[in-house]
PyMOL commands that place a pseudoatom at each C-alpha (Angstrom):
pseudoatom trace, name=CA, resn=UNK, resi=1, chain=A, elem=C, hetatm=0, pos=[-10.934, -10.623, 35.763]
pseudoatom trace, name=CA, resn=UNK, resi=2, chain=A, elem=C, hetatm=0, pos=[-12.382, -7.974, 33.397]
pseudoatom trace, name=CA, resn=UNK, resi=3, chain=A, elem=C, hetatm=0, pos=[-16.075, -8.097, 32.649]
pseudoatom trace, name=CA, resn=UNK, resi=4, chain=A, elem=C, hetatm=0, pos=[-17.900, -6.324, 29.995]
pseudoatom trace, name=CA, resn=UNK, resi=5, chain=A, elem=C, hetatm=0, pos=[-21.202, -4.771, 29.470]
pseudoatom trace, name=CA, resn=UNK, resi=6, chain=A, elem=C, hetatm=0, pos=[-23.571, -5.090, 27.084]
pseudoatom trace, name=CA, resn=UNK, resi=7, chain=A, elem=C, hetatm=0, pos=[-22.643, -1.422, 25.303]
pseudoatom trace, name=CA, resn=UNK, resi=8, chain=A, elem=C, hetatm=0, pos=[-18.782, -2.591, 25.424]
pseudoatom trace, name=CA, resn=UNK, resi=9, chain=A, elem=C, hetatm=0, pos=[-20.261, -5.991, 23.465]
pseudoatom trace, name=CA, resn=UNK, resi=10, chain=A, elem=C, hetatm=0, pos=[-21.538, -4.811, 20.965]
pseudoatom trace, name=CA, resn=UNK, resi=11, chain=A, elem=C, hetatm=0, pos=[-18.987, -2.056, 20.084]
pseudoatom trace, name=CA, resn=UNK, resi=12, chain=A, elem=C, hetatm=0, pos=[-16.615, -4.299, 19.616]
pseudoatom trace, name=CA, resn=UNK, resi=13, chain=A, elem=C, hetatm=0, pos=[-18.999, -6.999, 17.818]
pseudoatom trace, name=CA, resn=UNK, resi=14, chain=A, elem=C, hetatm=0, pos=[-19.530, -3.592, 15.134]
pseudoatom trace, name=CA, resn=UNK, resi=15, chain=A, elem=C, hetatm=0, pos=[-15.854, -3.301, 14.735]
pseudoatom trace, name=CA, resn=UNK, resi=16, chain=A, elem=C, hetatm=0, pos=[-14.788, -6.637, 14.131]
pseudoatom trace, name=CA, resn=UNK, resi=17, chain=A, elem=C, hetatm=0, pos=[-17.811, -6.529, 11.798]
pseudoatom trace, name=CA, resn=UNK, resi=18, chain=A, elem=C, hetatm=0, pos=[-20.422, -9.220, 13.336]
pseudoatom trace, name=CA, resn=UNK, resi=19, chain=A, elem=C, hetatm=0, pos=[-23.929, -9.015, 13.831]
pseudoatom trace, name=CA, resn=UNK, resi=20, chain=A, elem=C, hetatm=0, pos=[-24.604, -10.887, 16.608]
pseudoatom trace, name=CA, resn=UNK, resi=21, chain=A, elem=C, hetatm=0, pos=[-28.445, -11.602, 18.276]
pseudoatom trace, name=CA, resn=UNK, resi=22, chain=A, elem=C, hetatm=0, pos=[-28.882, -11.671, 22.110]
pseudoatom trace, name=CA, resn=UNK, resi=23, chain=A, elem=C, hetatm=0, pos=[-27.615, -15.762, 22.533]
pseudoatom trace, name=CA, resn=UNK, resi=24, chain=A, elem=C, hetatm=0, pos=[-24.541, -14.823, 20.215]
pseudoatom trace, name=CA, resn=UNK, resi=25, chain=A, elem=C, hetatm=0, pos=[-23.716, -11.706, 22.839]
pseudoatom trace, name=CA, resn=UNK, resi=26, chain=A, elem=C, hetatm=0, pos=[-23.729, -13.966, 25.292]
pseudoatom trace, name=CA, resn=UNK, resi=27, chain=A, elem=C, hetatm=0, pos=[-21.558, -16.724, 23.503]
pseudoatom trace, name=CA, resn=UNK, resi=28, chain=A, elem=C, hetatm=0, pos=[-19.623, -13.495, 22.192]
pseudoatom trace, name=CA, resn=UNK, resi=29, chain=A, elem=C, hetatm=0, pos=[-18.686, -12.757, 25.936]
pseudoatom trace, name=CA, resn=UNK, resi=30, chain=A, elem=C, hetatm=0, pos=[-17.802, -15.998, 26.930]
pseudoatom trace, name=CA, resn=UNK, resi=31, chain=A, elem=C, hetatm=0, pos=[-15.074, -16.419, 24.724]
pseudoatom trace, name=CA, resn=UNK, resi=32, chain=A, elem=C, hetatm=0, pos=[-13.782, -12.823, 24.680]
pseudoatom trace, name=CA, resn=UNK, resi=33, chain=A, elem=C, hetatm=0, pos=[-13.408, -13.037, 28.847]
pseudoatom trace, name=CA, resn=UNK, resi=34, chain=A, elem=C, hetatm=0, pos=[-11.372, -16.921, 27.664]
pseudoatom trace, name=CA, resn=UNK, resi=35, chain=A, elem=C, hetatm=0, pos=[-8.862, -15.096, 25.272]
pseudoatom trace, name=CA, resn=UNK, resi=36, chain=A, elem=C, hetatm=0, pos=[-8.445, -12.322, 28.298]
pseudoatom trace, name=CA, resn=UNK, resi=37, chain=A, elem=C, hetatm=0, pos=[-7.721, -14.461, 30.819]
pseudoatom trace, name=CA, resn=UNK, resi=38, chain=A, elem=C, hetatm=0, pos=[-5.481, -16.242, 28.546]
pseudoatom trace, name=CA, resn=UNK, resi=39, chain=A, elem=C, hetatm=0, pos=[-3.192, -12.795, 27.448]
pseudoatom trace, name=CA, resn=UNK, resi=40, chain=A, elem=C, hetatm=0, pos=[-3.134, -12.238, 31.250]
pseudoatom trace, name=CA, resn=UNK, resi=41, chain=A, elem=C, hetatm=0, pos=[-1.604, -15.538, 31.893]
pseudoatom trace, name=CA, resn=UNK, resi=42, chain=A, elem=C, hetatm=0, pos=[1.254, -14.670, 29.241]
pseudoatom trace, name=CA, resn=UNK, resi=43, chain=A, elem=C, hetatm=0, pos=[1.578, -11.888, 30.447]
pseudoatom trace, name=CA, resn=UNK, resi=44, chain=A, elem=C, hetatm=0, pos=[2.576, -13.458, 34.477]
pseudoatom trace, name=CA, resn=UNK, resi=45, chain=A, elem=C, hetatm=0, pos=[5.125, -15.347, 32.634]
pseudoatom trace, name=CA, resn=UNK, resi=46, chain=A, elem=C, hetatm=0, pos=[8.637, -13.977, 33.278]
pseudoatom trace, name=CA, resn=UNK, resi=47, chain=A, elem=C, hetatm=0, pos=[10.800, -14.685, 30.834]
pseudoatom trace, name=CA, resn=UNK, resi=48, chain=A, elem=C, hetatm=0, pos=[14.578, -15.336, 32.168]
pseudoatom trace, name=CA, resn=UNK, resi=49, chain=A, elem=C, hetatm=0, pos=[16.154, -15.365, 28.907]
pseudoatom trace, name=CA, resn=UNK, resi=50, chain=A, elem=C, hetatm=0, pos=[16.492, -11.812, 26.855]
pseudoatom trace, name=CA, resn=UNK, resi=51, chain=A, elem=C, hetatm=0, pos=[15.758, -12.685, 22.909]
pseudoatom trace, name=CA, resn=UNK, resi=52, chain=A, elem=C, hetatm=0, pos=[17.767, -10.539, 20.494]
pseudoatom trace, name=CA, resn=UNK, resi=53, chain=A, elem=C, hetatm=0, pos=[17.394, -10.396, 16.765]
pseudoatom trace, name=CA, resn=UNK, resi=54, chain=A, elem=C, hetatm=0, pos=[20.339, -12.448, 15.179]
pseudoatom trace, name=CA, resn=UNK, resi=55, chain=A, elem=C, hetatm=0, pos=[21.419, -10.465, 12.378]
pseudoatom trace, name=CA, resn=UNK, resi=56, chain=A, elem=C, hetatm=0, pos=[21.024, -11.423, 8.718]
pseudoatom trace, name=CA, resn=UNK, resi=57, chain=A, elem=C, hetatm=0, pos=[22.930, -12.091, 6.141]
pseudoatom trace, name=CA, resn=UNK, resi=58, chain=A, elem=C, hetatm=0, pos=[21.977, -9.868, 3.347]
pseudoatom trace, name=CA, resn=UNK, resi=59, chain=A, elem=C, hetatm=0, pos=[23.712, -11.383, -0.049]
pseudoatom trace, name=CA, resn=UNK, resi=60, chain=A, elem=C, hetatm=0, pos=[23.603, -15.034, 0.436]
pseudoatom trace, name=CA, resn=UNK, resi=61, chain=A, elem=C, hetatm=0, pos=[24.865, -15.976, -3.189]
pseudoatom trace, name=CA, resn=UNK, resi=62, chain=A, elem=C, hetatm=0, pos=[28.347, -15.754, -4.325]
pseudoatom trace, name=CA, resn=UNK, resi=63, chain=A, elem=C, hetatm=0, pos=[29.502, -13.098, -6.306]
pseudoatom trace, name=CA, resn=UNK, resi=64, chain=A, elem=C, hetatm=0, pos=[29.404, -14.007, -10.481]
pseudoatom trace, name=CA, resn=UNK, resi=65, chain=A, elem=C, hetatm=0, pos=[32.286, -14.277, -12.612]
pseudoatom trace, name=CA, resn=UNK, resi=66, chain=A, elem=C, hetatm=0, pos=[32.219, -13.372, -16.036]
pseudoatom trace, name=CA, resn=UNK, resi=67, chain=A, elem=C, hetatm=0, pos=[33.988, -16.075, -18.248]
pseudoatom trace, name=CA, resn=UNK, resi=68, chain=A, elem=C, hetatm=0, pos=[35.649, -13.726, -21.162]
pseudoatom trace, name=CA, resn=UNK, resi=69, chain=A, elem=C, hetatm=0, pos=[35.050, -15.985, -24.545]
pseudoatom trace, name=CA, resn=UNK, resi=70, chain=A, elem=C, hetatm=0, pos=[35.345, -15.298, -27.641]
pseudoatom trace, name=CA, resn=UNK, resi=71, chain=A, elem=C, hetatm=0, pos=[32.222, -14.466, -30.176]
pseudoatom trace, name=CA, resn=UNK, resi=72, chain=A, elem=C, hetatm=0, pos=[33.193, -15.762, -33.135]
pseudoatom trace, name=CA, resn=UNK, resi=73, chain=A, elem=C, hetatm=0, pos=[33.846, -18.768, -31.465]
pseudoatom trace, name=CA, resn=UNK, resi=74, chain=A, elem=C, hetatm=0, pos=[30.485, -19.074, -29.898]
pseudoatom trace, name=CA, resn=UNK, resi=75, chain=A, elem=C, hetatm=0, pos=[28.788, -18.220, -33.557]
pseudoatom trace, name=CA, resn=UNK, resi=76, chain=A, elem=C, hetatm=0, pos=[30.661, -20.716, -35.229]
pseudoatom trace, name=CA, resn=UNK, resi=77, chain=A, elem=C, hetatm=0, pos=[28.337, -23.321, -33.395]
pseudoatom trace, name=CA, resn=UNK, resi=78, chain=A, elem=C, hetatm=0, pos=[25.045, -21.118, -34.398]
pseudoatom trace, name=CA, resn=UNK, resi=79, chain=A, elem=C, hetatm=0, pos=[23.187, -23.033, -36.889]
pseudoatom trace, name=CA, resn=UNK, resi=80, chain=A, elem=C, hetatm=0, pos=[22.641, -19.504, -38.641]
pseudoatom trace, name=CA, resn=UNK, resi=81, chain=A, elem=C, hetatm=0, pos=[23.946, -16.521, -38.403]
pseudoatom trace, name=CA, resn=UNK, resi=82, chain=A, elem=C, hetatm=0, pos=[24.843, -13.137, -40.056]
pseudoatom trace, name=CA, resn=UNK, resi=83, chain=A, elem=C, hetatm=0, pos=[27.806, -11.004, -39.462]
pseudoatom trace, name=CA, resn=UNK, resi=84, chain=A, elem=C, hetatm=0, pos=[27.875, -11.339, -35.487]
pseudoatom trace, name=CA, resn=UNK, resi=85, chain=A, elem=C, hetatm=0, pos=[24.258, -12.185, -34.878]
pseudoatom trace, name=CA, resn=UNK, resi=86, chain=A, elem=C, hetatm=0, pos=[22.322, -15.042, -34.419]
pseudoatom trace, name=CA, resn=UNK, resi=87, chain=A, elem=C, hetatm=0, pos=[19.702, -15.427, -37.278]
pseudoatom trace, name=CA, resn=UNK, resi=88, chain=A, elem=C, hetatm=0, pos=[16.228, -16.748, -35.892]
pseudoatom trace, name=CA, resn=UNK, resi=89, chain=A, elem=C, hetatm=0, pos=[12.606, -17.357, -37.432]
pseudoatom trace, name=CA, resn=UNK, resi=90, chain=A, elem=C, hetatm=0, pos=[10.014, -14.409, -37.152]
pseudoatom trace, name=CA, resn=UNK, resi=91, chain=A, elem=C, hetatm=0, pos=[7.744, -14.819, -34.427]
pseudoatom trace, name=CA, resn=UNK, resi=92, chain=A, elem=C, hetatm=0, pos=[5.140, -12.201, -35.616]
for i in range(1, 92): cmd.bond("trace and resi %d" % i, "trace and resi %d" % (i + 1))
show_as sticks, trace
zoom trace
């Protein structure tokens, strides 16, 4: 069981950034000796079973297939067009 002083406190309190007064230390203390206690506990537990890192598949999607068509064919249902481009309003 790890204790901490006062000094110890409040270095950590200024670098996670709190400003605590004396009843906060106190609270502060408290729950920093809980979450100890608690990462000992894990780290009692023996783990039997060895985890390993199942690999990944990296390109999930199938491969795409161009489809050859013809352009003229594909202008002829344009509702305009000019020589082998699509005519289309101006925008600006």
């Amino acid at each position: 069981m790890y204790s901490f002083s006062k000094e110890e406190l409040l270095k950590i309190a200024k670098l996670s950034a709190l400003h605590l007064d004396e009843n906060e230390i106190e609270q502060f203390a408290k729950e920093l000796q809980i979450i100890l206690e608690y990462s000992s506990m894990l780290n009692k537990v023996v783990s039997e079973e060895k985890l390993e890192a199942k690999p990944f598949k990296t390109n999930v999607f199938r491969d795409d297939v161009a489809i050859a068509t013809d352009s003229k064919e594909i202008l002829e249902n344009a509702p305009q067009k000019k020589d082998t481009f699509f005519v289309v309003p101006k925008i600006l």
